[in-house]
N, C-alpha and C positions, 0 to 999 in steps of 0.2 A: 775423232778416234779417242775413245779413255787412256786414261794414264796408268799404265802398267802399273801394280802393287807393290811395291819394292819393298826386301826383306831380309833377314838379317838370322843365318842359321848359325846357333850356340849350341854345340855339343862336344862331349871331351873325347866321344869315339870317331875316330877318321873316318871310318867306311861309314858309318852313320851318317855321317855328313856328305858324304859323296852319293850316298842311296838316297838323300834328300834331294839333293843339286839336281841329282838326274830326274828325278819325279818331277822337279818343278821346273825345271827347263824345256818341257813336252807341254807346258801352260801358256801357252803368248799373253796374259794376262798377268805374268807374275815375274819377277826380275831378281833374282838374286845378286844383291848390294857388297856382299861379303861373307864372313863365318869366322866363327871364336870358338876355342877350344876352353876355355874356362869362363867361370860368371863373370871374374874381373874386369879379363879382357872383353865380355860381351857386352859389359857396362859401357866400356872406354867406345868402344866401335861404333854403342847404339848414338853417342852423344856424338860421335863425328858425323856419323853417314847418315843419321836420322832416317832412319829406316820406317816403310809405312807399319810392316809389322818386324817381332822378333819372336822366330821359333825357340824357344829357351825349354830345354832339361831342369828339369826340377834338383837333378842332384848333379852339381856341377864343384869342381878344384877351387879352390880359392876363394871365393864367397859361393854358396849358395843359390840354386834359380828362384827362390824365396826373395831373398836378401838384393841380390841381382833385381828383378821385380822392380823393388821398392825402389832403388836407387834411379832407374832407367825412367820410371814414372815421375817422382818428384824432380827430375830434371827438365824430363819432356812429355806432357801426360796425352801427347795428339799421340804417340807410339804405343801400339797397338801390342799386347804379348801372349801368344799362343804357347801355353805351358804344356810341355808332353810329359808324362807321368807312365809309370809302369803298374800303377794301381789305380781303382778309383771308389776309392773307399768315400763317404761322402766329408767326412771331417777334413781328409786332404786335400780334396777337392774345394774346399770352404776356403782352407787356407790359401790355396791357390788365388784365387780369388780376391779374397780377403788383402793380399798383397799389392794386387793391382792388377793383374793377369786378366783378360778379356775371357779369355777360354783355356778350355782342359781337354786334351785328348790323349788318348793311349797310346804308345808306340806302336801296338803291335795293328792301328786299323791299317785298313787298307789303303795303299798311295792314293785311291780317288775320294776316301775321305779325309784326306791330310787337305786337299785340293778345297775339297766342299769348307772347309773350317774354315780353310783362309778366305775365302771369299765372303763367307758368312762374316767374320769380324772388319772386312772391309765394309760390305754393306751397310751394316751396325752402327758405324762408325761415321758411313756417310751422313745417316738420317737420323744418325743419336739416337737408335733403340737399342735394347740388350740382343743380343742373338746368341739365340738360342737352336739348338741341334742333340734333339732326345736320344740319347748311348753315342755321341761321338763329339759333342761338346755341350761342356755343362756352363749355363747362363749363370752369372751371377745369382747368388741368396742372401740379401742380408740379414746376419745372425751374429749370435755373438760367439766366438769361438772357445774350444778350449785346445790347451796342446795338444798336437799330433801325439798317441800314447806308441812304444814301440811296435802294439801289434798291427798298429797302420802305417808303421813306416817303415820294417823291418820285415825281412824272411824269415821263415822258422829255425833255418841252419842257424840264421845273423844274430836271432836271440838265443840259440845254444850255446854259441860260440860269446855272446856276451857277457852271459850266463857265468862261463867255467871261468873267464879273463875276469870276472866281479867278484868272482871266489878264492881270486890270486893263482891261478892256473898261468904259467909261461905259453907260449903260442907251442913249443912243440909240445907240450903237456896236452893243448888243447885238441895239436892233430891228434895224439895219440887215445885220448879220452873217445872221441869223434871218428876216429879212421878217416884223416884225412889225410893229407897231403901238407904240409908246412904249408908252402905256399900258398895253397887255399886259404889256410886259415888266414893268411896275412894280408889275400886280398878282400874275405868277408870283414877283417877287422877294419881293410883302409877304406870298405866301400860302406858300411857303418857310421863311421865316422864326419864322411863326409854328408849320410843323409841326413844324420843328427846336429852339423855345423857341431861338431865336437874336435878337440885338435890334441889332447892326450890321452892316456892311461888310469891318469885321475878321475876327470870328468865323465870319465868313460862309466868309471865305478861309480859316482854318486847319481847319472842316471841309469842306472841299473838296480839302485837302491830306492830313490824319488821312483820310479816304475812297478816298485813291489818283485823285482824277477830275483833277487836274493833279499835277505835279511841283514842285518845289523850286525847280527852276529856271526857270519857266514864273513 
């Protein structure tokens, strides 16, 4: 009998993680090891429980599913990392990659191709070739990169709202410019931030500036 794929789910939303667990429990092939709510902790879990693979979110609390990546690899590079993304723009996808990520899949496919990925990077892995799966996981490309620019990593709201906040707009200035809600704005800026690995108000403005989305003089 083969040895079950044991796995390791990093997401910072609960019911995401619960609607994982249940997809993959319905798999007798597949074992869930555990689950991290931020990159940190998914870091720490991947190097205890040595998971066959780790489902990791790209934009995760505390480090990054990027930054996360790199760290879980250079400790242990047999562990296998299935990056889930909400875009797949192909720069992003590069970098995914480029990190150390086996594969890229979209959140929104369907639970039996969350199924098909994983086992594609298990096979991959057993036989040492890239696997590959055309619109639900993207194989490796080696190139050379450049940064993710905002309009591959951000929403349209995320760059308005970055926009008014780089022009020195306060957040309720911003709901109000916007017709939002405060706390909207508050969650586009904290969800911003964390796709960018940006952690003030400052940084915030100088890439908003490095991006061309205001001027110098603005």
């Amino acid at each position: 009998m083969n040895r079950r794929t044991r796995v390791l789910i990093c997401d910072d939303f609960p019911l995401f993680r619960e609607g994982i667990k249940a997809v993959l429990r319905e798999e007798p092939s597949i074992e869930v090891v555990g689950e991290a709510k931020n990159g940190r902790e998914g870091v720490e879990m991947s190097l205890r429980l040595a998971p066959d693979v780790v489902i990791l979110d790209i934009s995760l609390p505390e480090i990054s599913g990027l930054e996360a990546t790199r760290r879980i690899k250079r400790a242990n590079a047999r562990i296998q990392i299935l990056m889930l993304t909400t875009h797949d723009e192909e720069e992003l996808v590069l970098r995914c990659l480029d990190a150390g990520a086996s594969a890229h899949v979209l959140k929104d496919v369907p639970p039996s191709q969350l199924i098909v990925a994983l086992k594609t990077i298990g096979e991959a892995d057993k036989h040492r070739v890239p696997c590959s799966l055309p619109k639900i996981v993207s194989p490796p490309v080696p190139r050379s990169l450049k940064p993710a620019s905002a309009r591959e990593l951000l929403t349209d709201r995320e760059r308005d709202v970055l926009i008014l906040i780089a022009q020195g707009c306060t957040v309720k200035e911003v709901a109000s410019s916007l017709s939002l809600a405060i706390k909207t704005v508050d969650t586009h800026k904290y969800t911003m931030m964390r796709k960018l690995d940006i952690h003030n108000k400052a940084e915030l403005i100088k890439y908003a500036i490095r991006e061309n989305l205001v001027s110098l003089d603005a």
